[in-house]
N, C-alpha and C positions, 0 to 999 in steps of 0.2 A: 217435357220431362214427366216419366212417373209419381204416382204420389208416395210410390217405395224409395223412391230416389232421394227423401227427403231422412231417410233411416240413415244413409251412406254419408249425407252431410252432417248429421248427427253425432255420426261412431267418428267420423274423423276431427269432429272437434274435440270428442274424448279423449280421443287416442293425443290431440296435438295441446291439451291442457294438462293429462297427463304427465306427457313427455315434462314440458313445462316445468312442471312440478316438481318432477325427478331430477331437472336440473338447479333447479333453485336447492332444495336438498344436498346436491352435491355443494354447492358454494359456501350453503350454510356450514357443512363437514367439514370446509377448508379453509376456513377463514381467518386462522394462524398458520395454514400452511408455509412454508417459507415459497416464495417464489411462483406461489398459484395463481391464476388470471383468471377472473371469473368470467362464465360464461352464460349466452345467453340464446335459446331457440329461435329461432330464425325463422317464423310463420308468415306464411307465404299463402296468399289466397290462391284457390284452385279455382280459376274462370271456368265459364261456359266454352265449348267448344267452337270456334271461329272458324270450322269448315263444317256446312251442312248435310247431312245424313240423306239418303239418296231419296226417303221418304219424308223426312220431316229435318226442323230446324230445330239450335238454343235456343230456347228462351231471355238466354244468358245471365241468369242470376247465378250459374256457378255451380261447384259441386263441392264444396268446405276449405278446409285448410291444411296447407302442408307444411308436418314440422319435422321435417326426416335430418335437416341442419341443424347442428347446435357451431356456432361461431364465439370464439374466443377475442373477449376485447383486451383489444393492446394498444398502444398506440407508436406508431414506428419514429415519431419524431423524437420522444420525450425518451423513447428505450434507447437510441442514438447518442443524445445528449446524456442520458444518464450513465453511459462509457466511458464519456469523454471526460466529465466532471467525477469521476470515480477513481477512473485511472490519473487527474489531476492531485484531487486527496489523496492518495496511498502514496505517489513520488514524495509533497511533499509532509506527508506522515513521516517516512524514510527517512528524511533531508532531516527531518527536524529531528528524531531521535539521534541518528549520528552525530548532530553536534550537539546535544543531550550527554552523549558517551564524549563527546572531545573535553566536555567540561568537567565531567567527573574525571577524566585523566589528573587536568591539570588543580583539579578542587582547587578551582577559584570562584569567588573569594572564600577566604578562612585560612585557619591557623596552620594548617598541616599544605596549604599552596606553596608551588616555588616561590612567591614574592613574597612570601611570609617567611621562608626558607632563607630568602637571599636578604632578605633585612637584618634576619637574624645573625647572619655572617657577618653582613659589613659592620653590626654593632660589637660582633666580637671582637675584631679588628681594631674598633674604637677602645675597648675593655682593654687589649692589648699595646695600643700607643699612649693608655694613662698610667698600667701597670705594667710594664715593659720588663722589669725584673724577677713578676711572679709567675711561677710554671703553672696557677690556678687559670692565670687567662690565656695562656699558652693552649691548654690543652681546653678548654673550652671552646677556643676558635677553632681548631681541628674538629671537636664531637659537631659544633654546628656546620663545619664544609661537611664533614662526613655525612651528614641531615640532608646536606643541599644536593650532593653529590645520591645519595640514594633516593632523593624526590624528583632526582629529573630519572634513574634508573627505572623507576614505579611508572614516571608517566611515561616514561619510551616502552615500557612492556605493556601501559595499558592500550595506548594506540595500536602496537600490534597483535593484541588479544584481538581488540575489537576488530579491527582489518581481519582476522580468519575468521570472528566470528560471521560477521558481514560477509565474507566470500563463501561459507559454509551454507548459510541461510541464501544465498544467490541459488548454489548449486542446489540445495534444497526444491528450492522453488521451481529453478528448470525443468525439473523430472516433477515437480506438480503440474505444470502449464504444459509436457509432454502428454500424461494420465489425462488429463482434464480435455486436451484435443482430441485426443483419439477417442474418448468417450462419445464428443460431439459428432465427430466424424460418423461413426454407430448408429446415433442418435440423427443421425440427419438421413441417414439410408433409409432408416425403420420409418424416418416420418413420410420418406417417397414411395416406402412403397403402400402403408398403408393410404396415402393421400391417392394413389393408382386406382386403390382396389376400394376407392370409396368408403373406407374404413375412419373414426374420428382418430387422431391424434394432438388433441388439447394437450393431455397429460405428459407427452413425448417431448412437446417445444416446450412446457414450462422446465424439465428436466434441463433441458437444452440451452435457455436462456439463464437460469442458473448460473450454468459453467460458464458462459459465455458474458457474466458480469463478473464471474469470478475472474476470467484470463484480464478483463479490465482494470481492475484491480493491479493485478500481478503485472501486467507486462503492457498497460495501454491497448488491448485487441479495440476495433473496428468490425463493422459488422454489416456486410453486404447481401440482399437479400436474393433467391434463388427461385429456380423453379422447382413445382411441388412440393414448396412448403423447405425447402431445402436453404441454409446460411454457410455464406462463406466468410471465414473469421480470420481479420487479417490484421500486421504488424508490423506498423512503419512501412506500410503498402507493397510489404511481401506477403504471397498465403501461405496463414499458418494451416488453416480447414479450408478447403476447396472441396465441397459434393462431399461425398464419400469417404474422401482420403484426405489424410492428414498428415502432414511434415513433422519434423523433431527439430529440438535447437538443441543448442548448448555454448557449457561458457568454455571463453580463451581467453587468450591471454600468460600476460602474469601470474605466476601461483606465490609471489612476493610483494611485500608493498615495498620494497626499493626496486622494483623492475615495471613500474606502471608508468615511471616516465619512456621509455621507449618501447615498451610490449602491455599497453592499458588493457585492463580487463574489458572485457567484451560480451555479449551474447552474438552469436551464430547459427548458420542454420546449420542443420547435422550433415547436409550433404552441399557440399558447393561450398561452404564458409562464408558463406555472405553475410558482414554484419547488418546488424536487424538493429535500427532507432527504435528505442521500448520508450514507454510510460510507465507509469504506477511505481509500484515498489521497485521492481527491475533497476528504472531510472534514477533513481532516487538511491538505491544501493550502489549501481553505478559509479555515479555524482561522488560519494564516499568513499570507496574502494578508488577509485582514480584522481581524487580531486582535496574532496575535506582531509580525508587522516592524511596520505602526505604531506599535505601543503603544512600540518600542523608539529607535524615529525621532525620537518626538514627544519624549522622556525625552532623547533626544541634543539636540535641536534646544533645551528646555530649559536643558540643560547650557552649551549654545552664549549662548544668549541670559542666563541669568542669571549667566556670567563675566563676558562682555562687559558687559553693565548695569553689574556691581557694581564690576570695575574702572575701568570708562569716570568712572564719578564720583568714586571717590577721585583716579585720576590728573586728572581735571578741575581739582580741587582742587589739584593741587602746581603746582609751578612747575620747570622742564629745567633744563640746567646753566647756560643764558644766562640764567637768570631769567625769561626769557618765561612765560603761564600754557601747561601742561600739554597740554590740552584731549583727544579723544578718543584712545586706544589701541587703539583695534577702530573698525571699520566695516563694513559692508554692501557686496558685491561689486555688486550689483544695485539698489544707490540708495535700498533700502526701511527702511523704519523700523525694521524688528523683522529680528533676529537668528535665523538657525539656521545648524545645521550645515553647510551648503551654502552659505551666504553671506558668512559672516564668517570679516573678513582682518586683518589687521594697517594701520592708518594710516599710522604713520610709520617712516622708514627709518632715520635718522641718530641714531645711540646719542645723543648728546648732544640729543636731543626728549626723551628719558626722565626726566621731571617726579618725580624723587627726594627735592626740598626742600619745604619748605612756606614757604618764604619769597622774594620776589620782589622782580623790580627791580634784579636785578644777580646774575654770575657767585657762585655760595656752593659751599658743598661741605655744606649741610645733607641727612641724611636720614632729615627725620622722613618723608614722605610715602612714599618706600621700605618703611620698617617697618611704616608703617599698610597700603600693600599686602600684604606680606608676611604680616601678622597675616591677613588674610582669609583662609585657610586653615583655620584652625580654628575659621570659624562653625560652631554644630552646624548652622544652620539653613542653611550655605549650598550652590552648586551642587555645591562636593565630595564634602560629607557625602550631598547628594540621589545623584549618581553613583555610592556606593559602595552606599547601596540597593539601587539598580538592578542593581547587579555581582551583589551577592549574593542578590538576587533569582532572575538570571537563570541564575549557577549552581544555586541550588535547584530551581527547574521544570527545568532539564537534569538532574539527579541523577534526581528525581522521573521524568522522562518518559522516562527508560534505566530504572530500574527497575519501570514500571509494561512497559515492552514487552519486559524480560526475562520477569516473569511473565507475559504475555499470550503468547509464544511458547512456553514450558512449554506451556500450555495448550491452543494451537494442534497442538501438537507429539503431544499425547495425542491430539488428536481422531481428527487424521490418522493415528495409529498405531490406533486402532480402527476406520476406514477400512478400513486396511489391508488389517488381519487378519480384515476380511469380506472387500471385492472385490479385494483383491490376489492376486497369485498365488504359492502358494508351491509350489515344486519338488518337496520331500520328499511331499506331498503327492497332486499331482500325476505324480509315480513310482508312489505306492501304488496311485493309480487306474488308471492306465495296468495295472499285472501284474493287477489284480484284472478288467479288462475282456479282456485277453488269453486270463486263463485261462478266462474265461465265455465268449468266442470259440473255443477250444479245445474246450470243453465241448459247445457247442454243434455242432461240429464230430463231435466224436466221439458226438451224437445220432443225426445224419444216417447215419454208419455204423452206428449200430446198427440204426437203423429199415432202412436199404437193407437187413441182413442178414436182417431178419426178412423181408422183402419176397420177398428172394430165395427164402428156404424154402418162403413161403406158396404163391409162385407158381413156382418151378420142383421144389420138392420134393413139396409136396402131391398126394396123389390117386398116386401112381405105388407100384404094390404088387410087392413083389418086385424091385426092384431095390437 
């Protein structure tokens, strides 16, 4: 080798501490970015040449360093799992808010609850089998059914608020998780071709993984990796992103929450109707729209229907303060036979209809048929005892589903902190590399000098004798 040759090992350690430099610089600029992977130059020693020259050999000590690569750390195990435990938190994030909303329906416990509603009734009832002949307790057991009768009305419209609102927010989402593939789809072309044309695309896949923790989130995506740099994004091991191109879904189904027991709401894919197993929100909205609010509805609509039964017949049986018979105490807003929360009203208006005696055929002040309503309260078997099941049912799966997504976000929480502390970027870090590339830049600098000095002797001192 020349002793010029030692210029060229010189400029390329410049050029590759440089580079260096200019990378650390970028990390330092991105180091709130949402989603950024820091990166790092990939210096690569330039050997001697291992085929001999027709006149002479390497040496082999090399000719500098190549830093034409800058490589993106990620790490594929911990971005895998961080899918899985993402799209696990957002289902049950979902799960847990909706029965969040099933309890604000039913505001239990407190004073404005059905069970606070239906206490208040039976004790009118009691008001009524001590003062039997005054229209003051007459008409106060009525205001309090009227109370009970419009708290199960409030919870059956909040249930199916919340049901559209929960199906609105689904289909919301779908045409997000629509936008969000086709982006990747894009985004995964742009990165093949510039990976072709030897071009970097860091900045392309951090874009890219982005959406692709986001669809995790949203719908459980999966994430299979590709050539040239290219991901295929999938759900419930259908492809949503395949290369290039990219699929649509959407929702079916029910557009009612009384039609999800035989036509449940669903995601599909836009072409073919193939239902698609989701995670994340998706799932978890799902689970709600098909599962929680009816099951709660139906349990309301119960409650509705078997008061209404149960008192309808006792008070059938009695007879009002005129002696006339009793007859129904509830009815049907919409003329149908069967009772629910939405239908059922109060019949009669005029306290003195309140069939308190059991004896007929003239004004009495009897109230046995008062007490006999009254007793109905503490059927084990009856709609009160079924109601408070269901109360404490429903606190149990609320307790349970705050606890299962406290530890699920523990969880979450770890992953993304080993994330982190791979593609993150940390400053201290970052500092040490920056002075440690400077000084090599330095170094390299003060090569150059030394090689021009020996240059100079070679060629302006050499051969000249006596001076």
């Amino acid at each position: 080798m020349s002793t010029f040759s030692g210029l060229n090992t010189a400029t390329t350690a410049l050029w590759a501490q440089r580079r260096a430099l200019d990378v650390t610089g970028q990390n330092i600029s991105n180091v709130n970015t949402e989603g950024y992977s820091r990166q790092r130059v990939d210096l690569q020693a330039i050997g001697g040449s291992v085929v001999p020259a027709f006149y002479s050999t390497s040496n082999g000590i090399g000719a500098g360093v190549n830093a034409d690569d800058v490589i993106r750390i990620r790490d594929l195990f911990l971005e895998g799992r961080a899918h899985v435990e993402h799209g696990n938190t957002a289902q049950l994030t979902a799960e847990a808010e909706a029965l969040e909303a099933v309890e604000s329906a039913f505001r239990e416990p407190g004073n404005t609850g059905i069970q606070s509603l239906l206490s208040d009734m039976w004790d009118g009832w009691g008001d009524v089998h001590n003062a039997p002949d005054t229209d003051a307790a007459r008409a106060q057991v009525l205001q309090q059914t009227e109370a009970l009768v419009g708290g199960l009305r409030f919870a059956s419209d909040s249930l199916n608020a919340q049901w559209n609102q929960t199906s609105e927010n689904l289909a919301v989402l779908v045409k997000d998780v629509n936008a969000a593939a086709t982006t990747i789809a894009d985004l995964n072309q742009a990165i093949q071709r510039a990976t072709q044309s030897g071009f970097p695309a860091n900045d392309l896949a951090d874009r890219r993984d982005v959406l692709v923790m986001k669809l995790a989130d949203q719908v459980g995506a999966t994430v299979r990796q590709g050539k040239d740099g290219m991901v295929d994004v999938q759900v419930g091991g259908i492809g949503l992103v395949s290369g290039a191109a990219s699929s649509r879904i959407a929702v079916a189904g029910s557009a009612g929450m009384g039609g999800t027991g035989t036509d449940p709401v669903k995601l599909v894919t836009a072409v073919g109707g193939y239902t698609l197993t989701t995670g994340g929100t998706a799932a978890g909205q799902l689970s709600a729209l098909n599962d929680l609010f009816p099951t709660y509805q139906q349990e309301l609509d119960a409650l509705a229907s078997g008061l209404a039964t149960m008192i309808n017949d006792v008070h059938d049986d009695g007879f009002d303060k005129l002696g006339d018979p009793g007859g129904a105490l509830f009815e049907t807003s919409d003329g149908s036979a069967t009772f629910t929360a939405a239908n059922i009203r109060v019949a009669i208006t005029d306290p003195r209809r309140i069939a308190a005696s059991t004896i007929g055929g003239g004004p009495n002040t009897d109230n046995t048929n008062a007490d006999n309503i009254a007793k109905l309260r503490t059927l084990t078997d009856g709609p009160d005892a079924d109601y408070r099941k269901s109360v404490v049912r429903l606190g149990v799966e609320a307790s349970v589903a705050n606890r299962n997504l406290e530890i699920q976000s523990v969880i979450a929480t770890q992953i993304d902190a080993a994330r982190e502390s791979v593609a993150g970027v940390n400053i201290d870090e970052e500092m040490t590399n920056m002075l440690s590339y400077q000084h090599a830049y330095s170094a390299a600098g003060r090569l150059i000098t030394a090689i021009d000095e020996m240059l100079d002797k070679l060629i302006n001192g050499t051969g000249r004798v006596g001076l």
